[in-house]
Backbone bond lengths (Angstrom), bond angles and torsions (degrees), N, CA, C in turn:
res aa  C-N    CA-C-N  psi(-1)  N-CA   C-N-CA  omega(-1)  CA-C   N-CA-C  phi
1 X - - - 1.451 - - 1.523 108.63 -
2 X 1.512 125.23 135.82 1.013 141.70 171.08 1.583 126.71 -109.29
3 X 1.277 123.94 117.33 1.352 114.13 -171.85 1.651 94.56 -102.38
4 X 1.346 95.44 145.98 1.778 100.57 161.59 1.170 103.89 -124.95
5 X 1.444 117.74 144.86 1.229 119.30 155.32 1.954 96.94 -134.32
6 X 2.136 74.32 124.03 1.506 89.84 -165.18 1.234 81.75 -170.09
7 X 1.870 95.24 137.98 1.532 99.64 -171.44 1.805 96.18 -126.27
8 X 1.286 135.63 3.40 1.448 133.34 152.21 0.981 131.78 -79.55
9 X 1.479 106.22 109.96 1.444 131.83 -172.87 1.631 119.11 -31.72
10 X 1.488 121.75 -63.19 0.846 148.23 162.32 1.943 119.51 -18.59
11 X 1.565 94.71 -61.65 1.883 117.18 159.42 1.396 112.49 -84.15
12 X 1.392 145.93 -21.00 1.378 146.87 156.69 1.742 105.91 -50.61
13 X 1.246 110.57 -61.56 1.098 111.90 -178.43 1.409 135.58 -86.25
14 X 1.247 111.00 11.77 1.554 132.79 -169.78 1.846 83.59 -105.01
15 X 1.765 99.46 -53.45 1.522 91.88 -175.11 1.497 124.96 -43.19
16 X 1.057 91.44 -62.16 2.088 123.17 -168.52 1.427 95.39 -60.71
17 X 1.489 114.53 -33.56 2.027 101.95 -176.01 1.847 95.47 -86.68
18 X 1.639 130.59 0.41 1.245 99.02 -177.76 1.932 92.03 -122.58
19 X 1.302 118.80 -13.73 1.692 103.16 145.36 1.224 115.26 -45.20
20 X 1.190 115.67 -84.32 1.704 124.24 -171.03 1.740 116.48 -33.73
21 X 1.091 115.22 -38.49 1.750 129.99 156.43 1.417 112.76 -47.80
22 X 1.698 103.37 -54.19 1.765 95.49 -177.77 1.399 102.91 -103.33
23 X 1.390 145.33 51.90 1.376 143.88 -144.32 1.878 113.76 -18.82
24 X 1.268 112.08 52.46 1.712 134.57 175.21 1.387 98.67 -61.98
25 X 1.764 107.78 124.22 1.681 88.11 164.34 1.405 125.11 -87.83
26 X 1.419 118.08 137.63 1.445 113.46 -178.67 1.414 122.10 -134.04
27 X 1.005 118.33 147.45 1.544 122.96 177.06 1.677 123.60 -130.59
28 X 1.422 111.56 133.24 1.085 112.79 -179.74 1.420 116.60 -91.92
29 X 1.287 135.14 148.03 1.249 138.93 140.67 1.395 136.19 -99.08
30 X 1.009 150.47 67.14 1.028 171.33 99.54 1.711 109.14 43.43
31 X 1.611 115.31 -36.67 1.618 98.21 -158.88 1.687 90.56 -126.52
32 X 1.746 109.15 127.26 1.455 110.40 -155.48 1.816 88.38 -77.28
33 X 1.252 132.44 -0.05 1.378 112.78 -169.20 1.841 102.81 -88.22
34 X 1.608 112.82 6.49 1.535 112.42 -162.03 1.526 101.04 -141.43
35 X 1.200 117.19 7.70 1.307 123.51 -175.74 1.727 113.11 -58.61
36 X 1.442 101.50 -57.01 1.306 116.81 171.86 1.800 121.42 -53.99
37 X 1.400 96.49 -46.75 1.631 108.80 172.36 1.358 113.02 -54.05
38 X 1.616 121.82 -55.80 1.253 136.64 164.96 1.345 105.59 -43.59
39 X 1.034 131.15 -82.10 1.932 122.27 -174.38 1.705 94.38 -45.55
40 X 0.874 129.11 -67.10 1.949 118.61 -171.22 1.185 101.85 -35.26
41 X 1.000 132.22 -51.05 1.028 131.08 -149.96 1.648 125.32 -91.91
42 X 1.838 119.52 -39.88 0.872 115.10 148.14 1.525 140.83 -96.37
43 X 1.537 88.56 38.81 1.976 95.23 -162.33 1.349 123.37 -18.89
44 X 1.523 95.20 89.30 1.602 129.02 -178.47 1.731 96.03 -60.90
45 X 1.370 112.24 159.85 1.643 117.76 174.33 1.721 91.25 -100.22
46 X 0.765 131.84 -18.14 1.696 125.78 177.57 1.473 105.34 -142.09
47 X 1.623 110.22 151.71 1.482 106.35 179.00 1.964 98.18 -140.28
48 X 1.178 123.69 117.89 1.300 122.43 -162.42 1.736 96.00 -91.83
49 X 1.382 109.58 167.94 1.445 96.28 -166.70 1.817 92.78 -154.33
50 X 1.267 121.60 116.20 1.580 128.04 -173.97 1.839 92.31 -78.79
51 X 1.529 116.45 94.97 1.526 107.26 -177.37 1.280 114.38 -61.72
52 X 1.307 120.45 -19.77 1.349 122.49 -177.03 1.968 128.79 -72.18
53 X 1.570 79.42 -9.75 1.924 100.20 -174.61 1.550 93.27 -65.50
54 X 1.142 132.79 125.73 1.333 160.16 157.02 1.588 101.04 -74.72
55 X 1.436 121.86 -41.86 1.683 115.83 -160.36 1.514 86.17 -86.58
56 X 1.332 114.51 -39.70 2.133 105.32 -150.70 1.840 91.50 -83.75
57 X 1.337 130.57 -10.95 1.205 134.10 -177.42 2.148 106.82 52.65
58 X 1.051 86.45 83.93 1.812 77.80 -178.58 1.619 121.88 -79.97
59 X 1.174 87.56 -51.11 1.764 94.34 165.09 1.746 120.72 -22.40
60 X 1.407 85.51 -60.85 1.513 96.78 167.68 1.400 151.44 -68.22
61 X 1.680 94.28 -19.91 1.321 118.20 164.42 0.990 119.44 -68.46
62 X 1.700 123.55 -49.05 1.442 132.83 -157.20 1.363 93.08 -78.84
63 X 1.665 122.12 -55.38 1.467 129.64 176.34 1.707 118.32 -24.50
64 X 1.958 109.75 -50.10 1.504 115.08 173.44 1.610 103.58 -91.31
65 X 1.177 126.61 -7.23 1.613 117.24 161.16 1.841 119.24 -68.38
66 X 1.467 104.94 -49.09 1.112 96.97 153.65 1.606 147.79 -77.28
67 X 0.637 120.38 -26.02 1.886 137.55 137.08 1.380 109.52 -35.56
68 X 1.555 141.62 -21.03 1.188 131.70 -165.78 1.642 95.61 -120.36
69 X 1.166 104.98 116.72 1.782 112.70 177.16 1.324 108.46 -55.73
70 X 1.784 121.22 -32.68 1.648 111.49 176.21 1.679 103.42 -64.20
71 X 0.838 107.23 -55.62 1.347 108.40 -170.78 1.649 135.49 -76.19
72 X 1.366 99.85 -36.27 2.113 116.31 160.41 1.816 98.59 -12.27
73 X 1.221 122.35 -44.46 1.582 119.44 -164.60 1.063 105.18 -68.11
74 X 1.145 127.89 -38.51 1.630 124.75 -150.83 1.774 112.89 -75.37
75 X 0.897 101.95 136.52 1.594 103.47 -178.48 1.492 122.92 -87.94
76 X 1.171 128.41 144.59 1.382 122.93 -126.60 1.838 88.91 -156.14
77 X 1.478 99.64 121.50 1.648 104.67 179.64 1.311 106.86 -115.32
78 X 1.501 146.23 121.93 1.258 111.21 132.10 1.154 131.10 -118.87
79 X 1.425 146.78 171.96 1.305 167.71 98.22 1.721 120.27 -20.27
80 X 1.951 97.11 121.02 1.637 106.07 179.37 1.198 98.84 -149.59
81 X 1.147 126.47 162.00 1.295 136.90 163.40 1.834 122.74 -47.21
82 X 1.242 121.34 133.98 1.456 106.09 -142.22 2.304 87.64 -83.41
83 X 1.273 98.08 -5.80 1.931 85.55 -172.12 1.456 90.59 -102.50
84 X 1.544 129.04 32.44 1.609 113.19 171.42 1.736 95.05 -116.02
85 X 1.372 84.78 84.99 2.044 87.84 170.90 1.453 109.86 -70.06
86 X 1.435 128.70 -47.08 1.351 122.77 148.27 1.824 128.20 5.29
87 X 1.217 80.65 -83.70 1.395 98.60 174.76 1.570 130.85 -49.59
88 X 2.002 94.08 -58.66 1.329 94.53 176.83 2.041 118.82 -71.07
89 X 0.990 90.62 -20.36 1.736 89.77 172.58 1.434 109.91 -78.20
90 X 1.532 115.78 -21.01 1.857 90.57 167.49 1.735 114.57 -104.52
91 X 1.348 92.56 13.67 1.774 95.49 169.28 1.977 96.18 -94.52
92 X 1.008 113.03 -33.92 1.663 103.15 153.88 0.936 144.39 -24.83
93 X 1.663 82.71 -72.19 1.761 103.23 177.91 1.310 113.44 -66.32
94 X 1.738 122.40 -39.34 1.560 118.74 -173.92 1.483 98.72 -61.80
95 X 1.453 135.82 -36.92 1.556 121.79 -170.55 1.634 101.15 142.43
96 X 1.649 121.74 -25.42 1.377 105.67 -168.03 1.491 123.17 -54.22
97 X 1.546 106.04 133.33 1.373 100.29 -164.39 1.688 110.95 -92.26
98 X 1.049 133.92 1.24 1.218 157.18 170.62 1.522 142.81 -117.46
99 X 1.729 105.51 67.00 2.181 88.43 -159.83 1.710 82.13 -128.24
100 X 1.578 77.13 140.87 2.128 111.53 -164.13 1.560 97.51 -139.42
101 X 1.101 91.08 138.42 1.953 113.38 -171.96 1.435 82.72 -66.76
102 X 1.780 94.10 147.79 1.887 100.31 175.54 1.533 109.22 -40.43
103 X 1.497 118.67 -54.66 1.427 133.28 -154.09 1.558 94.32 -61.42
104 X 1.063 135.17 -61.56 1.488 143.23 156.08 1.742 119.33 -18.82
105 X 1.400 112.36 -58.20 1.058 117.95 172.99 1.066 110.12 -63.43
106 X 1.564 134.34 -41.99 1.571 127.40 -148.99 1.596 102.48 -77.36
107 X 1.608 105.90 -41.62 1.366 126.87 176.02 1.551 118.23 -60.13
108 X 1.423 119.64 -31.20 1.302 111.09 -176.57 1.734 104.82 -111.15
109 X 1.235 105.30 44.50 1.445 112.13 -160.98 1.772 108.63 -90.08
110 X 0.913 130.91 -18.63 1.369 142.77 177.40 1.444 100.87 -96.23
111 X 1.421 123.52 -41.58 1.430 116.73 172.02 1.526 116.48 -52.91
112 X 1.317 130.75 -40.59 1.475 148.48 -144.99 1.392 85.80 -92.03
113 X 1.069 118.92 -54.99 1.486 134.12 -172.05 1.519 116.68 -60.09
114 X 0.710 88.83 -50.70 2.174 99.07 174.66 1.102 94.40 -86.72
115 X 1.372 152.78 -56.33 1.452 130.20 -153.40 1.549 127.37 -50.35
116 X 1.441 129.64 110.86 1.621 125.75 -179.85 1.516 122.87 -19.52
117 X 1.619 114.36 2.80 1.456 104.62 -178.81 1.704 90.40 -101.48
118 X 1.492 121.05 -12.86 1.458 117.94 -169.84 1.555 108.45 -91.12
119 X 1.666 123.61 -27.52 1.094 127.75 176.57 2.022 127.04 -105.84
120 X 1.526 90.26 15.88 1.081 82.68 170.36 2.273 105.36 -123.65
121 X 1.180 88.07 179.09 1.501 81.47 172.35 1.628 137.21 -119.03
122 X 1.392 125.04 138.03 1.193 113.75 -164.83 1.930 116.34 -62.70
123 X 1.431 110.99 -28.84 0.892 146.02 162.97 1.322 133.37 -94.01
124 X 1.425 121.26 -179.98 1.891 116.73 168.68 0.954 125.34 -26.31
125 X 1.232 112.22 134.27 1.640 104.90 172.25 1.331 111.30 -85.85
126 X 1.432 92.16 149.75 1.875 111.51 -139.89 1.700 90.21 -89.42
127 X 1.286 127.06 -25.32 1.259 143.31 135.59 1.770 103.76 -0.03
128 X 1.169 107.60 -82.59 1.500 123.42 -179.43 1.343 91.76 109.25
């Protein structure tokens, strides 16, 4: 299971048309007040993160993902624009262990997606 929290249309739907291709499970989150609840809850093996979302606040997410011993495991990607050094140095500093220029991401997007860290789970299997 894969959580995204990513609120551009453009990468939402690039995502969801190349899950559905490799039948990847994925889930969006959409609302920054449940983002955190959402990862507890489906302890995803990867959680992708649009650094550029201003509304879903990622920085901040990953910052209390890592801070939280349930959660510290989970592996954590994001995607930024490759001339926002800004950015990528405080997706650093919060903990993300994975940040790739959009163009990078879009391109290795079926890879990320199939790889055994995307289809298996850090947690229960969601299976039941």
């Amino acid at each position: 299971m894969i959580v995204c929290i990513v609120d551009d249309l453009l990468f939402s739907v690039k995502i969801s048309t190349a899950a559905k291709a490799l039948a990847a499970p994925v889930f969006f989150e959409r609302s920054p007040d449940m983002v955190l609840a959402s990862i507890r809850e489906k302890q995803p093996s990867l959680v992708i993160f649009d650094l550029n979302s201003a509304k879903l606040r990622p920085m901040e997410t990953v910052a209390q993902m890592k801070a939280d011993p349930a959660l510290r495991g989970i592996k954590t990607l994001g995607y930024v624009s490759h001339v926002q050094t800004d950015v990528i140095s405080a997706a650093r500093e919060a903990g993300v262990d994975e940040i790739l220029a959009r163009s990078a991401f879009a391109e290795r997007l079926g890879h990320i997606l199939s790889s055994p860290a995307a289809t298996t789970s850090a947690g229960p299997d969601p299976a039941g």
